[in-house]
C-alpha positions as CSV (number, residue, x, y, z in Angstrom):
1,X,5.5,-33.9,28.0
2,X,3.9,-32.0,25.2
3,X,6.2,-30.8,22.3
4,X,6.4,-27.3,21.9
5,X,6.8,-26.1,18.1
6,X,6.3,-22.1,16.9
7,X,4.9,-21.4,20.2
8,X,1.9,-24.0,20.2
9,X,2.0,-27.0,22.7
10,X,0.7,-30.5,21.8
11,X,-1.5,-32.4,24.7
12,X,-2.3,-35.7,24.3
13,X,-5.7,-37.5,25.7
14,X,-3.3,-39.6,27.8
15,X,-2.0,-36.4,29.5
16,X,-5.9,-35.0,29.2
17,X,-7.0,-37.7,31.2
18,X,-4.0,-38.4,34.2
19,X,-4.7,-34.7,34.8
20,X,-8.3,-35.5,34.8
21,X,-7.6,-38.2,37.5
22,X,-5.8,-36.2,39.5
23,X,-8.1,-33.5,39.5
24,X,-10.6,-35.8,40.5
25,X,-8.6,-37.7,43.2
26,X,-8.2,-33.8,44.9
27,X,-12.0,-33.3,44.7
28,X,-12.8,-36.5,46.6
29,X,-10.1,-36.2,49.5
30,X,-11.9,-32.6,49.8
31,X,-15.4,-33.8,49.5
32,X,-14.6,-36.7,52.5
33,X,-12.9,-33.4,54.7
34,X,-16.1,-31.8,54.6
35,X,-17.9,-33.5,56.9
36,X,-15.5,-33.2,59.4
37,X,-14.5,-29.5,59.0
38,X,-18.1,-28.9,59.1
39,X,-18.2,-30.7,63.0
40,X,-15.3,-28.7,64.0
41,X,-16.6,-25.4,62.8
42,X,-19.7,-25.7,64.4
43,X,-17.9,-26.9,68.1
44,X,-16.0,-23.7,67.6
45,X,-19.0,-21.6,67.0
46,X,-20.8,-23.1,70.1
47,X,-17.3,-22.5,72.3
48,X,-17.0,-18.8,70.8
49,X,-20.7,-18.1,71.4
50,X,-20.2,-19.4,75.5
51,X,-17.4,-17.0,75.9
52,X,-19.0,-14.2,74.5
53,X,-21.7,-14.8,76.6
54,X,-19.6,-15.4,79.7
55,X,-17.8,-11.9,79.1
56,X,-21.1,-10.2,78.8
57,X,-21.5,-12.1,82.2
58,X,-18.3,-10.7,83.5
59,X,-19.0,-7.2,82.0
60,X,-22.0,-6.3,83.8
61,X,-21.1,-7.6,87.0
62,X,-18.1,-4.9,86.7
63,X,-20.2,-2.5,85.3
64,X,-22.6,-3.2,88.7
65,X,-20.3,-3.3,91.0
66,X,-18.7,0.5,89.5
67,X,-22.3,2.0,89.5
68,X,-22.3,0.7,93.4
69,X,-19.2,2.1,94.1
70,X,-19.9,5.5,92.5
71,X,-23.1,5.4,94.9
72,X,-21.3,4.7,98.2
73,X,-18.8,7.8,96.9
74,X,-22.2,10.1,96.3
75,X,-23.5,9.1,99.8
76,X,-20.2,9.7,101.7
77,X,-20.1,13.1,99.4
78,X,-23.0,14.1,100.6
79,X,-22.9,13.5,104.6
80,X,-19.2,14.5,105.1
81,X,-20.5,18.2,105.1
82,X,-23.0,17.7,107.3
83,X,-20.9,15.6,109.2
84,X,-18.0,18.3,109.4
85,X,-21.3,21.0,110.0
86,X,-22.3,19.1,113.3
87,X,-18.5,18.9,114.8
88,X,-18.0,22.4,114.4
């Protein structure tokens, strides 16, 4: 450990260069996880992009289906009084 006189700390090269090694040793595990994270990022992009597209799917088969529905309501709406016109 470095000595610590009048507020000043002493580092050796020893302590320079196991820090050195360390910091290295870090750099090359994170290097190697690269390629990996890299695969897995772009598997998750591919899955996120089919679901979006899927619920687009989903969402305009809904918003189809409403419009028809709204249509068959207009129709009925609009021959129930001529309906009720002819009975009476």
């Amino acid at each position: 450990m470095p000595e610590e006189t009048n507020g000043s700390a002493r580092i050796s090269v020893k302590e320079v260069y196991l820090e050195l090694q360390q910091l290295r040793s870090s750099v090359e595990k994170i290097a190697n996880s690269l390629p990996g994270m890299k695969e897995q990022l772009d598997d998750l992009e591919h899955d996120l992009n089919r679901k979006i597209s899927d619920h687009e799917h989903r969402i305009r088969r809904v918003e189809m289906r409403m419009w028809q529905g709204m249509a068959l309501v207009s129709a009925i709406a609009a021959v129930t009084p001529i309906l009720i016109n002819l009975m009476s």
